[in-house]
C-alpha positions as CSV (number, residue, x, y, z in Angstrom):
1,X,-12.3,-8.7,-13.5
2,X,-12.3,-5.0,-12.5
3,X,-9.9,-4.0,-10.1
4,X,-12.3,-1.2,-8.9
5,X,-14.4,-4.4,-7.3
6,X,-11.3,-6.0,-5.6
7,X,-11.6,-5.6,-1.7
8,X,-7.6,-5.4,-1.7
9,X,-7.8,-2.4,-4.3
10,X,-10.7,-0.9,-1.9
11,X,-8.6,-1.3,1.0
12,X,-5.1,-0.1,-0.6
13,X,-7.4,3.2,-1.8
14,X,-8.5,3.7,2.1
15,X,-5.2,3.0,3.1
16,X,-3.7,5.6,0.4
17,X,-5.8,8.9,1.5
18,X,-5.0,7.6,5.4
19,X,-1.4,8.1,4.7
20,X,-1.8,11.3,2.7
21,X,-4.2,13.4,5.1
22,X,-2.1,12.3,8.1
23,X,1.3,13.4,6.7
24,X,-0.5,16.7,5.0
25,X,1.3,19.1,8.2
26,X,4.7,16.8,8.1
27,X,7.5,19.0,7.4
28,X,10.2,16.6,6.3
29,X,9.0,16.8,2.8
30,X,11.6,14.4,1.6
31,X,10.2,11.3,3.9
32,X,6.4,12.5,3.1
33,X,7.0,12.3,-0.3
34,X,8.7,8.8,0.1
35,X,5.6,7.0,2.3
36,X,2.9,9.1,0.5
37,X,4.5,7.4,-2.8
38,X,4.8,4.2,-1.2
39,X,1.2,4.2,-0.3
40,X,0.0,5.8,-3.5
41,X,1.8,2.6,-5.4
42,X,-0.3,0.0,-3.6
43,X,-3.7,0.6,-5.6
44,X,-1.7,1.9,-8.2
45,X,0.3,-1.8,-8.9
46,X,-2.9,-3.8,-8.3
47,X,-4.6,-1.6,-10.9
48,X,-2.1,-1.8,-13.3
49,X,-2.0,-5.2,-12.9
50,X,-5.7,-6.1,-13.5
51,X,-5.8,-3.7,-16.7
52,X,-2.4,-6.1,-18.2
53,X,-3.1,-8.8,-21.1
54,X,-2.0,-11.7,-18.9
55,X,-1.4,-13.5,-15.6
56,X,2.0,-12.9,-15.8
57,X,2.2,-9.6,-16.3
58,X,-0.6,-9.6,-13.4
59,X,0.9,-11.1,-10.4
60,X,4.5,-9.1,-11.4
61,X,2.6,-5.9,-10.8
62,X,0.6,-8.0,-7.7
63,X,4.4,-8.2,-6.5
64,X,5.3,-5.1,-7.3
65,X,2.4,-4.0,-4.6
66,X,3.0,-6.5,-2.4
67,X,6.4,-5.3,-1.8
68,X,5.0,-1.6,-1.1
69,X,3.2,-2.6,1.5
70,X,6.6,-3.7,3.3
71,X,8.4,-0.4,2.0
72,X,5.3,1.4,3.7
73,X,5.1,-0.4,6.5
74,X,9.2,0.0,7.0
75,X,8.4,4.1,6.5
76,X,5.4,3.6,9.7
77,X,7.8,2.2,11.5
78,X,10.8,4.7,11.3
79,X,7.7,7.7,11.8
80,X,6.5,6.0,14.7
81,X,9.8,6.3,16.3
82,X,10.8,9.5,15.5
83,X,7.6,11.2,16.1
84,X,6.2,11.8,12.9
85,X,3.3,10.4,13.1
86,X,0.4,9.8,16.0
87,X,1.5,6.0,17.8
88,X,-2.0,4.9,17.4
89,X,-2.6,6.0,13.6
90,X,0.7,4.1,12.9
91,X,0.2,0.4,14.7
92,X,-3.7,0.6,12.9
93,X,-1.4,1.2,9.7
94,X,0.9,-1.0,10.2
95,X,-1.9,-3.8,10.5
96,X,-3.6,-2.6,7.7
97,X,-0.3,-2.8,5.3
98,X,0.8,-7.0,6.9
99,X,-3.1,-7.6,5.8
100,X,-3.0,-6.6,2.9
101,X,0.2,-7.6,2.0
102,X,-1.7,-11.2,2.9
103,X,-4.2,-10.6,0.9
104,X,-2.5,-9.6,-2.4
105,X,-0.4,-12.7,-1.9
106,X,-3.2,-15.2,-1.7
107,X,-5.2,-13.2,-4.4
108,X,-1.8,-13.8,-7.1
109,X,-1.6,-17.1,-6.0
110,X,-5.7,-18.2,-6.9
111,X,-4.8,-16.6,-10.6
112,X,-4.6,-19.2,-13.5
């Protein structure tokens, strides 16, 4: 299977460039770095994972992605409250991130 076809690996991507054009004019570099890396690790897990030799290894790095999506949406929460980000742009983010967190979690679990 090619993880460029995966809806969670299309939506991680969207979700990904989101992140990084809205925090392109934040000027605590320290926390852009953090939830730009955060972000950037969701497609980059579930890719790694897909290209590994075996389930295993696959749903580790499935996890591995899976828990980004709550370090991300941790980092939308603490920027929604203290103003670095738009309010709106962070609850739509926030929803994306629990969905897909859903959605790599029932995708490890159908793997054999």
């Amino acid at each position: 299977m090619n993880f460029e076809d995966l809806e969670i690996w299309k939506r991680s991507v969207k979700l990904s460039i989101l992140i990084y054009k809205e925090t392109l004019s934040l000027k605590d570099y320290g926390f852009k770095d953090q939830i730009t890396r955060s972000a950037l690790s969701i497609p980059s897990n579930i890719a790694e994972g897909m290209e590994r030799d075996s389930v295993k290894e696959t749903k580790h790095f499935l996890s591995y992605s899976k828990a980004s999506c709550g370090e991300l949406r941790t980092q939308i929460i603490i920027a929604k409250e203290v103003g670095f980000l738009n309010t709106n742009f962070c609850e739509k983010t926030y929803q994306e991130c629990k969905e897909l967190s859903q959605m790599i979690s029932s995708f490890s679990k159908k793997l054999t």
